[in-house]
C-alpha positions as CSV (number, residue, x, y, z in Angstrom):
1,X,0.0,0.0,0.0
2,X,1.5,3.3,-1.1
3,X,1.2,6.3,1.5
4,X,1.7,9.9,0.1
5,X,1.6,13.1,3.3
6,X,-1.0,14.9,1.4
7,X,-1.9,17.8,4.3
8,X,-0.8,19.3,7.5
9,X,-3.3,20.9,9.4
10,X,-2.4,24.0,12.0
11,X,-5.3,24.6,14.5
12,X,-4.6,28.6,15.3
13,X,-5.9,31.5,17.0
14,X,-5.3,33.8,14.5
15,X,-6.9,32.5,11.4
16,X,-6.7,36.2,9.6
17,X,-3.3,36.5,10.4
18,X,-2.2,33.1,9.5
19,X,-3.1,33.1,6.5
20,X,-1.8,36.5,5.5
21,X,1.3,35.7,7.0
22,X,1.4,32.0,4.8
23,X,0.6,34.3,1.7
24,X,3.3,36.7,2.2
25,X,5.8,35.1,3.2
26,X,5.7,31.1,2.1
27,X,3.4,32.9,-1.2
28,X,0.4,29.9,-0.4
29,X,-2.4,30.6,-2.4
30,X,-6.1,30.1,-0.4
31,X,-8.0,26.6,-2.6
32,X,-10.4,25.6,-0.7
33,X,-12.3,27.3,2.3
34,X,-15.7,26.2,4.8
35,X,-17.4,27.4,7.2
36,X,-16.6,26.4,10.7
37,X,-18.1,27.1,14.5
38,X,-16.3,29.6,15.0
39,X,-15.3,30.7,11.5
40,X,-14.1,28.8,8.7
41,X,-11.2,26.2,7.8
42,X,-8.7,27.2,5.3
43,X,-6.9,24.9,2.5
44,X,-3.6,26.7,1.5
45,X,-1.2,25.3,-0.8
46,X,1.3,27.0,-3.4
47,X,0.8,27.3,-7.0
48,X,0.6,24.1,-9.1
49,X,0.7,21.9,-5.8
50,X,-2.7,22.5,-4.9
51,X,-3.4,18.5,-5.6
52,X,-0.1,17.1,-3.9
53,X,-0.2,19.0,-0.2
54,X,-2.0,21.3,1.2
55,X,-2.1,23.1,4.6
56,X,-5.5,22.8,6.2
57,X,-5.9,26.2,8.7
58,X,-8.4,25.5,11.3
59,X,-9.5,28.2,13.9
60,X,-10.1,28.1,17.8
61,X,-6.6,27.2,18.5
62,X,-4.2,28.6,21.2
63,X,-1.4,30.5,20.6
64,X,2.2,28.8,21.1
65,X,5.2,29.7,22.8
66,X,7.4,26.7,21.5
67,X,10.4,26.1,24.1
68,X,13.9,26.8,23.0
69,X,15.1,23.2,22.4
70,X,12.2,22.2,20.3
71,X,12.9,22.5,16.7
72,X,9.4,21.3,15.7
73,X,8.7,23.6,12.0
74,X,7.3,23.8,8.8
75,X,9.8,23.6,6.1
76,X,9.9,25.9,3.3
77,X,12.2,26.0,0.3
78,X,13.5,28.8,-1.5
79,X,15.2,29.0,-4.8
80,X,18.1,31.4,-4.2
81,X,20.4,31.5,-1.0
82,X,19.9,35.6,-1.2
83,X,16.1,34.7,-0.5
84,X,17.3,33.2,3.2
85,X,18.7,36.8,3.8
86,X,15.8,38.7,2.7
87,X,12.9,36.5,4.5
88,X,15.5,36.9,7.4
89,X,15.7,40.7,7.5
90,X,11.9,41.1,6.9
91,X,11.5,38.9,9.4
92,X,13.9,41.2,12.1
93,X,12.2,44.1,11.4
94,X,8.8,42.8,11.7
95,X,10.0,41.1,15.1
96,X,9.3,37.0,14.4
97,X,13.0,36.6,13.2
98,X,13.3,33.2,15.8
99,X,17.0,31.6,13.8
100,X,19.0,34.0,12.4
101,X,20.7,32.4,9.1
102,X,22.5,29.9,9.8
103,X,24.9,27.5,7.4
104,X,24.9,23.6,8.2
105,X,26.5,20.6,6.5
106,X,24.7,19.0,3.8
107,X,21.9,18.1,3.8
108,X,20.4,20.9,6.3
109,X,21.9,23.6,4.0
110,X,21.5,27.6,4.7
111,X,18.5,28.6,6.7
112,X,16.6,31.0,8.8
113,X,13.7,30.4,11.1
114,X,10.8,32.7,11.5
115,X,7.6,32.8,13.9
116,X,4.1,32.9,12.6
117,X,1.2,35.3,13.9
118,X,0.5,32.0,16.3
119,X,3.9,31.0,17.4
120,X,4.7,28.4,15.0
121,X,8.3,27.8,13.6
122,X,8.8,28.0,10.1
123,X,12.2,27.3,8.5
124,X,13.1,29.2,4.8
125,X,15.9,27.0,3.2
126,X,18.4,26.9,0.7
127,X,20.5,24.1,-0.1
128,X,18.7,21.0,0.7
129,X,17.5,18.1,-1.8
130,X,14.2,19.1,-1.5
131,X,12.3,22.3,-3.2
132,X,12.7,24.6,-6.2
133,X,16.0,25.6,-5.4
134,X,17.3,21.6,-5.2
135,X,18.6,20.8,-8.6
136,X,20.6,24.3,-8.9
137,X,22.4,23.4,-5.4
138,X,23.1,20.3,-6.1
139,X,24.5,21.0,-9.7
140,X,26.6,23.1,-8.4
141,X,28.3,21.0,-6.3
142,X,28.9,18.2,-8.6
143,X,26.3,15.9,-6.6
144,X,24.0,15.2,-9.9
């Protein structure tokens, strides 16, 4: 039986927020929405993907103070290493810069972490074999 991760679903308390925040900076587009209890749930995916994962936004949640030695996060990839440095500075002067960038062996790569309007890590990363930017990296260093 083959298995495929097809959603991840965030249960916030700032629904509005969230998803402006997953538009600007991960550029998820909103494909599916209903109505909800105490609002409605939100199907977010980027561009093209919209039929391989999604993230499912549900409201009612609490918000999160994740402790300092939990590296739970969403994982986004980004095409260019500059792109690490800008989501990075954006992120610092809009105050929810949580891992400044940071360069790690392969496969982790160059990456920044930034908080989400409901305390959520999310990683921006250049460098691994995973993402738009994968086949560039790893051309470049001979590993394809």
């Amino acid at each position: 039986m083959a298995l495929q991760l097809t959603h991840i679903a965030l249960h916030v308390d700032k629904l509005e927020d969230c998803i402006a925040f997953y538009r600007n900076y991960c550029d998820l587009v909103v494909v599916h929405e209903r109505p909800h209890k105490l609002g409605r749930i939100v199907w977010m995916a980027s561009p093209g993907h919209e039929e391989e994962i999604v993230m499912v936004i549900i409201p009612g949640g609490r918000l999160r103070k994740q402790p300092d030695d939990d590296f739970s996060h969403l994982g986004f990839a980004v095409e260019k290493e500059r792109q690490v440095d800008e989501i990075a500075d954006r992120a610092e002067e809009e105050k929810c810069l949580l891992w400044k960038p940071r360069r790690e062996p392969f496969p982790v790569g160059y990456y920044c972490g930034v908080y989400d309007p409901d305390g959520n890590a999310v990683e921006f990363s250049y460098g691994q074999p995973l993402g738009p930017g994968a086949q560039d990296f790893l051309s470049s260093c001979g590993l394809l």
